[in-house]
ZATORPA-522334 format. One line per field, with one value per residue (C-alpha): residue number from 1; residue in three letters; x, y, z. Coordinates in pm, whole numbers. Layout:
N
n = c(NUM, ...)
res = c(ALA, ...)
c1 = c(X, ...)
c2 = c(Y, ...)
c3 = c(Z, ...)
This chain:
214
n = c(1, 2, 3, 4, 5, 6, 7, 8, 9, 10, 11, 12, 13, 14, 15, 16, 17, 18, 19, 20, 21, 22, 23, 24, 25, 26, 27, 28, 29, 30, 31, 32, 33, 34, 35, 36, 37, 38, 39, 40, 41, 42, 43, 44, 45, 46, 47, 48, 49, 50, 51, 52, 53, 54, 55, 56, 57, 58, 59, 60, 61, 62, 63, 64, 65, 66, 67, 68, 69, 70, 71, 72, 73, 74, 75, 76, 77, 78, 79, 80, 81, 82, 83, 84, 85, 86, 87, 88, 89, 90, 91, 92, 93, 94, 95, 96, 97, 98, 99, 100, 101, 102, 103, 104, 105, 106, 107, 108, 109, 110, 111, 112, 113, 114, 115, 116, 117, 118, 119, 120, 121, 122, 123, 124, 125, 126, 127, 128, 129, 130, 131, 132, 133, 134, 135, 136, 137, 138, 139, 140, 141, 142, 143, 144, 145, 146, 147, 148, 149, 150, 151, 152, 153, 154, 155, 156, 157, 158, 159, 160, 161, 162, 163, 164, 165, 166, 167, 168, 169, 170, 171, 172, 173, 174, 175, 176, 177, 178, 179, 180, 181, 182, 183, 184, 185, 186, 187, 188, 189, 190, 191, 192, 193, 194, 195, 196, 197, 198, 199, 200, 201, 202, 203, 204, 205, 206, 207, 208, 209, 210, 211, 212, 213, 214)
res = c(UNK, UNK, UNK, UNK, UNK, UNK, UNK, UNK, UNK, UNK, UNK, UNK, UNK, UNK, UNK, UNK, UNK, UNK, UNK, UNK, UNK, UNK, UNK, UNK, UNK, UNK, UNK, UNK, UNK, UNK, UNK, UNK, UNK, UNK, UNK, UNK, UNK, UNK, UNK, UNK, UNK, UNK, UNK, UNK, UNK, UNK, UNK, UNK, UNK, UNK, UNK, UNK, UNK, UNK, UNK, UNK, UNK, UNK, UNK, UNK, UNK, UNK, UNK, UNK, UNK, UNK, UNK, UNK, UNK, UNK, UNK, UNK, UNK, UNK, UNK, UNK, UNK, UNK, UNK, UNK, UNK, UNK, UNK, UNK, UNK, UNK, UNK, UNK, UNK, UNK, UNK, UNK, UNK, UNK, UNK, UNK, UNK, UNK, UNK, UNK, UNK, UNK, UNK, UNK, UNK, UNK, UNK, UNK, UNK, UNK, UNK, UNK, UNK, UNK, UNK, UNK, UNK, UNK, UNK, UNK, UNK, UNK, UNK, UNK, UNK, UNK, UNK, UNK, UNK, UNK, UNK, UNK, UNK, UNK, UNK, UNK, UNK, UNK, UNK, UNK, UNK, UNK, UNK, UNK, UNK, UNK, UNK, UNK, UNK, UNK, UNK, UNK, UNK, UNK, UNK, UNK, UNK, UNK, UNK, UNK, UNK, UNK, UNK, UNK, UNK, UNK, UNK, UNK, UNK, UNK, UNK, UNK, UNK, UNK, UNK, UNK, UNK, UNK, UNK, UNK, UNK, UNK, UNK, UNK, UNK, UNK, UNK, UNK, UNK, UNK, UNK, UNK, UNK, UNK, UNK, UNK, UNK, UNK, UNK, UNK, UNK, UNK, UNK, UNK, UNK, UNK, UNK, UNK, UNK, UNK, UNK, UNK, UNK, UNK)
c1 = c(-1170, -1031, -788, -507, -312, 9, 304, 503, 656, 1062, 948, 986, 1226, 938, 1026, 1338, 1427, 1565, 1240, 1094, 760, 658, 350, 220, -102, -200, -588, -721, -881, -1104, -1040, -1183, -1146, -971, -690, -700, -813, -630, -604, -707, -457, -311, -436, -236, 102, 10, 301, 128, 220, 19, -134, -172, -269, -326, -279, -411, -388, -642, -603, -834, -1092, -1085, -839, -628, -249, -72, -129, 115, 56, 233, 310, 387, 661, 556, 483, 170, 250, 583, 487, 288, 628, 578, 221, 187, -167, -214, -133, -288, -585, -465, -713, -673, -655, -685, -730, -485, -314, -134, 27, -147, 7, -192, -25, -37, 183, 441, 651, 723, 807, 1023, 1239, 1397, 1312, 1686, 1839, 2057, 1852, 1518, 1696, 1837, 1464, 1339, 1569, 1478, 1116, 1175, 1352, 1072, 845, 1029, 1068, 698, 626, 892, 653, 330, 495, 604, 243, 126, 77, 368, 217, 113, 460, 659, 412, 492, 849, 906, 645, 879, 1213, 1171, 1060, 939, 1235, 1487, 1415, 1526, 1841, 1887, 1975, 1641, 1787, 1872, 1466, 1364, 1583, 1472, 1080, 1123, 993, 1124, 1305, 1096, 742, 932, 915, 578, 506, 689, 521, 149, 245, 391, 39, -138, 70, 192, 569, 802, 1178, 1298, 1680, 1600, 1230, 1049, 718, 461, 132, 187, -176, -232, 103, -74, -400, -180, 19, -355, -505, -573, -591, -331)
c2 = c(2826, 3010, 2758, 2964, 2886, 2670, 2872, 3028, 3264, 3212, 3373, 3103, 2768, 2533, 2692, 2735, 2386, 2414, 2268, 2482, 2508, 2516, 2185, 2344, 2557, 2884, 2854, 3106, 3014, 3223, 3253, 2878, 2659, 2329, 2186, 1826, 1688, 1484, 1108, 1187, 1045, 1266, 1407, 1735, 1920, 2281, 2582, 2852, 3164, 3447, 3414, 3181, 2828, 2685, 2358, 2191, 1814, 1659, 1295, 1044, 1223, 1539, 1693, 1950, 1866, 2130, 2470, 2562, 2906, 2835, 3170, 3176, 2977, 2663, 2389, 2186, 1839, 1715, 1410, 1394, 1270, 950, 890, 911, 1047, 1403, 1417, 1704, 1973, 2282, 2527, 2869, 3171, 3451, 3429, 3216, 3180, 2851, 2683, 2304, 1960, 1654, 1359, 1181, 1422, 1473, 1169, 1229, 1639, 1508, 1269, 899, 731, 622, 937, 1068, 1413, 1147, 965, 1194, 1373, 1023, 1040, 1419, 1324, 998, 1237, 1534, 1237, 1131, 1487, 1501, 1230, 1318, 1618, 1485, 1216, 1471, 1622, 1200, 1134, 858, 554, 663, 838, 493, 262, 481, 502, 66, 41, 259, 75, -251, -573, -911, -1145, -826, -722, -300, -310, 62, 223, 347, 671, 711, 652, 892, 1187, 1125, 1105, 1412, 1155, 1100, 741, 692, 787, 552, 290, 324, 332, -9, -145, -102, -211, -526, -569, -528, -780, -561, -612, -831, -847, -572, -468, -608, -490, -717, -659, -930, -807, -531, -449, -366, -164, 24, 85, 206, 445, 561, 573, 932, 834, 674)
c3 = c(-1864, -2187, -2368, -2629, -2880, -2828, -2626, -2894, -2625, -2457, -2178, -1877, -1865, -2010, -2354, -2321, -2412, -2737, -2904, -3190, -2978, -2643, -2617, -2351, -2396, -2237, -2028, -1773, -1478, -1269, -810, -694, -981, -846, -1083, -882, -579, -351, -421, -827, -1044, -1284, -1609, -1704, -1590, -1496, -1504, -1306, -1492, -1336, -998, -685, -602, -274, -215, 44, 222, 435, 641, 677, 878, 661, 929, 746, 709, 536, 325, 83, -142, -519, -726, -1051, -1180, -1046, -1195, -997, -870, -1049, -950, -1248, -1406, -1209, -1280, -884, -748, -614, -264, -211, -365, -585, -590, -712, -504, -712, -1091, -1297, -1594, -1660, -1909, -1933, -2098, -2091, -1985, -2270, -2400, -2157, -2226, -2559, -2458, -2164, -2359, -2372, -2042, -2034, -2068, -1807, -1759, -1688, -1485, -1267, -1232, -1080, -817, -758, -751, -503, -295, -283, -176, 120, 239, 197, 353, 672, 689, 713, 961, 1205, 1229, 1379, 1715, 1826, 1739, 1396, 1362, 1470, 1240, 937, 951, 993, 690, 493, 625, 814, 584, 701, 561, 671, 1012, 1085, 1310, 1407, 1743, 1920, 2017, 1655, 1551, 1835, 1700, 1370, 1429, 1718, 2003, 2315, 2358, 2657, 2389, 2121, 2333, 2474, 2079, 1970, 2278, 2204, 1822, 1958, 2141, 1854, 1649, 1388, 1486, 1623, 1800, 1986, 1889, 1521, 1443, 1187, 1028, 1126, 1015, 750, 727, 1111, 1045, 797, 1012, 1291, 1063, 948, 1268, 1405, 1793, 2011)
């Protein structure tokens, strides 16, 4: 990796902030060098200037989940903003030039936690995540694909009352399959009720969300 000088350039929107310099720093990186790897927590924001990164996420059992090709322009991972760990591997395709912040400087660069402009990029980010997530849900088998969705909106003191048909057309199952789903994680002990779905044992929920056979 070559490491430059600090951006002096007004040449993409990461300098055009109205600061008198850029924070970011210019480094090279040759085809194959690996920015993160899934599950690392963060260390750096990256703004791909020249080049491609794939990134790549796995499951469990190494299984691949999704390929996505970033060109430049991209910044790697906004999630860095929330401190939330890579949910996928960014590897370069071809060689790179990017424009790198650590994160201990990123704060201070983005601004007062309580502004309006922060605030609103929270909500961006929370929203980015739950389309992620959707994503990776629909790629489950139906059990998997049921568990995931009540850990992310049922509760044990405030059981999920929601039409059936209405879960089916948002997971892409077949009420009949939802059913057969709810059924076996009754079984198991992981839920409980039927029209109002509570959570009973939140860590066999989990295992069944995780769990790459039916």
């Amino acid at each position: 990796m070559r490491t430059d000088e600090p951006i002096t350039c007004n040449r993409c929107a990461l300098a055009n902030t109205g600061r008198e310099r850029c924070p970011f720093v210019r480094a090279s990186f040759p085809p194959g060098h690996i920015f993160f790897h899934q599950g690392d927590s963060p260390q750096a924001a990256h703004f791909v200037s020249r080049g491609l990164v794939l990134l790549s996420a796995t499951d469990e059992d190494g299984n691949l989940l999704r390929q996505a090709l970033r060109p430049a322009g991209t910044l790697l991972d906004a999630q860095v903003a929330r401190r939330a760990i890579h949910r996928a591997t960014a590897t370069a395709v071809t060689s790179v030039d990017a424009c790198v912040l650590a994160l201990s400087s990123l704060d201070a660069w983005m601004g007062p936690r309580q502004s309006p402009s922060r605030a609103v990029l929270e909500l961006a980010l929370a929203e980015a995540q739950a389309t992620e997530r959707e994503a990776l849900r629909a790629r489950r088998h139906a059990t998997a694909r049921v568990a995931s969705f009540l850990l992310e909106h049922a509760e044990v003191e405030r059981p999920l009352e929601i039409q059936q048909q209405l879960v089916a057309g948002l997971l892409g199952l077949r009420p009949e399959t939802l059913s057969r789903a709810l059924a076996k994680l009754r079984e198991t002990g992981a839920i409980g009720g039927r029209r109002r779905i509570r959570i009973v044992d939140a860590r066999a929920l989990a295992q069944a969300a995780e769990s790459s056979s039916e």
